[in-house]
DRENBALUM-862868 format. One record per residue (C-alpha): residue in three letters; x, y, z. Coordinates in steps of 0.25 Angstrom, whole numbers, plus 5000, padded with zeros to 4 digits. Each point is the difference from the previous one (the first is absolute). Example, Ala and Ser with C-alpha at 12.3 -4.5 7.8 and 13.67 -1.06 7.14 Angstrom:
REM DRENBALUM-862868
ALA504949825031
SER500650144998
REM end
This chain:
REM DRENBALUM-862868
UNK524753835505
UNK501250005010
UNK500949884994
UNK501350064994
UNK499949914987
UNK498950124996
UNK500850094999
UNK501149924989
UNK500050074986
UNK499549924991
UNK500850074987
UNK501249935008
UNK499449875007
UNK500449944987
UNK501249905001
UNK500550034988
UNK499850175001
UNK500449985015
UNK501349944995
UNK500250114990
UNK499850105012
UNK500849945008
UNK501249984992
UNK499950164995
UNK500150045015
UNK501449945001
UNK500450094989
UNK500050154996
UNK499449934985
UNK500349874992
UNK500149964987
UNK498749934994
UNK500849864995
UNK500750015017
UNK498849995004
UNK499349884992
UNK501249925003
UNK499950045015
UNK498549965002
UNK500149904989
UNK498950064993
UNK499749984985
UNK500150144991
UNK498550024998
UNK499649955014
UNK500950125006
UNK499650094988
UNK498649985006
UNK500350015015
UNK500750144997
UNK498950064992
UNK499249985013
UNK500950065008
UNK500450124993
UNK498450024999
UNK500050025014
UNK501150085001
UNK501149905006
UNK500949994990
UNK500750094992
UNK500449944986
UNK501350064991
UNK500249984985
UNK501450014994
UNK501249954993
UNK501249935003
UNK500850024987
UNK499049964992
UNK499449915009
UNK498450045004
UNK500049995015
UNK499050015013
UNK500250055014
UNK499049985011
UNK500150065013
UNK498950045010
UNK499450125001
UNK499950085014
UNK498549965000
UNK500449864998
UNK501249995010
UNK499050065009
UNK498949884995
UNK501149895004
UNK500450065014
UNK498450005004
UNK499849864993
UNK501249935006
UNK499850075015
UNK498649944996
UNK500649865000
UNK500750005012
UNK498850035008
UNK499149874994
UNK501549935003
UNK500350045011
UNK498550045006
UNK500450175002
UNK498850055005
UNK499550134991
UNK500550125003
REM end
């Protein structure tokens, strides 16, 4: 199998997970209600979409307080950082049909 689309990873060919990706590698991290209102995303659908990527090691999920108020940060790991580079490097050659190195 030699077409690049073989190569996409599936834990991020999600739309809504590619969005989440996406958005974290713009920014060192991101608060968890920045992000549902960025990729216009209910609460529980990107509850879900980050459980996936935190299982595969993509995203890094921090707990804490703001005065008293619970709150979550997202950023992406070095693994996952490295996932979106290969992913969207992947993309451009089905786009822009770049041979396979």
């Amino acid at each position: 199998m030699t077409h690049p689309r073989h190569a996409l990873d599936e834990v991020i060919h999600a739309p809504v997970r590619l969005s989440i990706m996406a958005a974290l590698a713009a920014a060192e991290k991101a608060d968890f209600r920045f992000l549902r209102d960025t990729i216009e995303v209910s609460d529980s659908l990107l509850s879900k979409h980050i459980v996936i990527l935190e299982e595969a090691g993509y995203v890094h999920v921090e707990k804490g307080f703001v005065g008293k108020r619970p709150r979550t940060w997202l950023s992406l790991t070095p693994r996952g950082r490295e996932a979106f580079t290969k992913y969207t490097e992947v993309l451009r050659q089905i786009t822009e049909g770049i041979p396979r190195a």
